[in-house]
Each structure stands twice: as C-alpha cells, then as structure tokens.
N, C-alpha and C positions, 0 to 999 in steps of 0.2 A: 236725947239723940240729936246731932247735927243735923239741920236741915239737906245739907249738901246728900247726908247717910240717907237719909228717910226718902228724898227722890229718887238716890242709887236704888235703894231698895223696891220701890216702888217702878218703878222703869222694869227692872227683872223681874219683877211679878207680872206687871204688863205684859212684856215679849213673853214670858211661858206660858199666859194665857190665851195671847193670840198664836203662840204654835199648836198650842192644843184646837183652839178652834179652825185655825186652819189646815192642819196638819203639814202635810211638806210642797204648800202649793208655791212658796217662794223656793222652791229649790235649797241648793246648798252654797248659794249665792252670799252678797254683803247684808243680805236682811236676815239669810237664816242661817249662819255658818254652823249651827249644831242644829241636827233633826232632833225637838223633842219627843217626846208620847213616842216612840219606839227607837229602836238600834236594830243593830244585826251583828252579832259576837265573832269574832276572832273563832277561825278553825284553822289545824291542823291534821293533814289527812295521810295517813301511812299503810303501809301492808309488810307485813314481819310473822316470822312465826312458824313453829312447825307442830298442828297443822297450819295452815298459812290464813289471817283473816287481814282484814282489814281494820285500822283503828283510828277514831276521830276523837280527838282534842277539842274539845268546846272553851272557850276562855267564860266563866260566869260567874266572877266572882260578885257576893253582895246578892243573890237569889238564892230563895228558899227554895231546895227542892224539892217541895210538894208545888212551886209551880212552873216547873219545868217538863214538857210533854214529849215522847218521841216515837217515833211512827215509824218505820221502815215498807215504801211503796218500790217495789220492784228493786232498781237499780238506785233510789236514792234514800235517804235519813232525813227525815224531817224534825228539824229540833224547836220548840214554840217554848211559850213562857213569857212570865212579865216580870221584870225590878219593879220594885215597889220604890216611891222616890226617898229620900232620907226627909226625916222632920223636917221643914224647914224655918218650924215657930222661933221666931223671937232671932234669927240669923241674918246677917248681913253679908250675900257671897261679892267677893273679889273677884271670885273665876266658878264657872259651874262647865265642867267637859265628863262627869260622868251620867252615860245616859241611862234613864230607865224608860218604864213603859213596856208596850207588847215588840216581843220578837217573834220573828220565826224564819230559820234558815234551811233552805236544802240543802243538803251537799249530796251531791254526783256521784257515786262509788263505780269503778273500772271493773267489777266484776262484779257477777252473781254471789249473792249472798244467801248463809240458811236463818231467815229471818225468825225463826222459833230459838236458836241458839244463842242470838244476842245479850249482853252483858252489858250494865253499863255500871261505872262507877264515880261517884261527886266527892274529892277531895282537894280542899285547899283554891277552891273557888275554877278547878277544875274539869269538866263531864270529862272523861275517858268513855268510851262507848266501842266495846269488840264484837265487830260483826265476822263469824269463819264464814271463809268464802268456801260455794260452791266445789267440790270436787271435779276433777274434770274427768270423764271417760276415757281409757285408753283412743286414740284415734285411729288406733291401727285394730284392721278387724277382717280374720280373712273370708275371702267369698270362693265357695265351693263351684268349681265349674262341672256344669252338667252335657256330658257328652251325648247325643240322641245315639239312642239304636239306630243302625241303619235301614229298618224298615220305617220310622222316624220322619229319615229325612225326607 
C-alpha cells in the first residue's frame, strides 16, 4: 500500500476515534462536519384514511429490525435503535457520509392516538408505523332545562 493511502487511512480512523470519544462536543462545525456514534433518520409524517390514523415513514435503511425499538408516550412516537457500522477491515474510504451508531427520534403526532392499535411495518429499508387516531365525540350534546315548580322558586 502507498504510504500517502496508509496515512489517508489512518487519519480516518483517528477522526472516528476521536468522534467516538468525543461525541459531538465540536458541533457540526469544520472539525466535525458528520456526527459519528449516532444520527437521527429522516421522517415523514401524514394522516390519511378512513378510519382516519396517522402514518410515520422512518427512512432506515441498512438496520436490523430486531434493533429498532418503538414506544408511543401520549402525543408522540419514539423510534430508537442502532446501525451497526459496515466492516471496515482491510478498506480504504474516499468519502464515509453514512452514519451509524445510536438513534432515537420523537416525532410529535397532532392528535390522540389508540396506542394498543398501532401497526408497524419494515420494507425496503422503510418503518411505515400506522397509529388510528382517537375518535372524536359528537360535540353537540343537548342539555335539558329544568323549570322549578313555583313553590321552588
């Protein structure tokens, strides 16, 4: 191997050991322009349906899903997990921009959900996750008015 390769190589194992020990204290600045040891996935978030639920798009491609975890706390979705990083024995990278490591994302959901009803599905490096929303109560509700007898009043 060319010396010039063997320092390239060396130098990018360096920086991904100091992002690991540091985690993301240089920010997302000229020292650290990609957060190693974790990300946070690309979502999209919709509501369609009849009954009407809501449905969240996880981008994860390259995760095993036995380690992807998800939660539903009130009004939001908590999606966790970790990329495991690809081999990287015996490689020499030019460019490294996918990350692995721990994630975990909230996302916000705009109405009540029945969190025992949720569905989720992983294809094609996908989570689809269908929460049905909440039913809502007619609003309209009449009130009987009570006239007193006039000994009563």
């Amino acid at each position: 191997m060319a010396p010039e390769r063997d320092l390239f190589a060396n130098f990018e194992r360096m920086r991904r050991e100091m992002d690991e020990l540091f985690g993301d204290v240089f920010g997302t600045g000229m020292l650290a322009p990609h957060r190693r040891g974790g990300f946070s996935p690309a979502v999209d978030v919709f509501y369609e349906g009849d009954p009407p639920r809501a449905v969240v798009h996880a981008e994860l491609a390259g995760i095993d899903p036995d380690e992807i975890g998800l939660e539903i706390e009130g009004r939001e979705l908590v999606i966790a997990g970790h990329r495991r990083p690809a081999d990287a024995e015996g490689r020499v990278y030019q460019q490294l921009e996918i990350d692995f490591g721990p994630f975990r994302r909230v996302i916000p959901l705009g109405a009540d959900v029945v969190a025992d009803e949720a569905r989720a599905t992983y294809r094609d490096g996908i989570l689809r996750v269908e929460l049905p929303l909440v039913r809502a109560e007619p609003r309209t509700r009449r009130v009987p008015i009570d006239v007193p007898d006039e000994a009563e009043r």
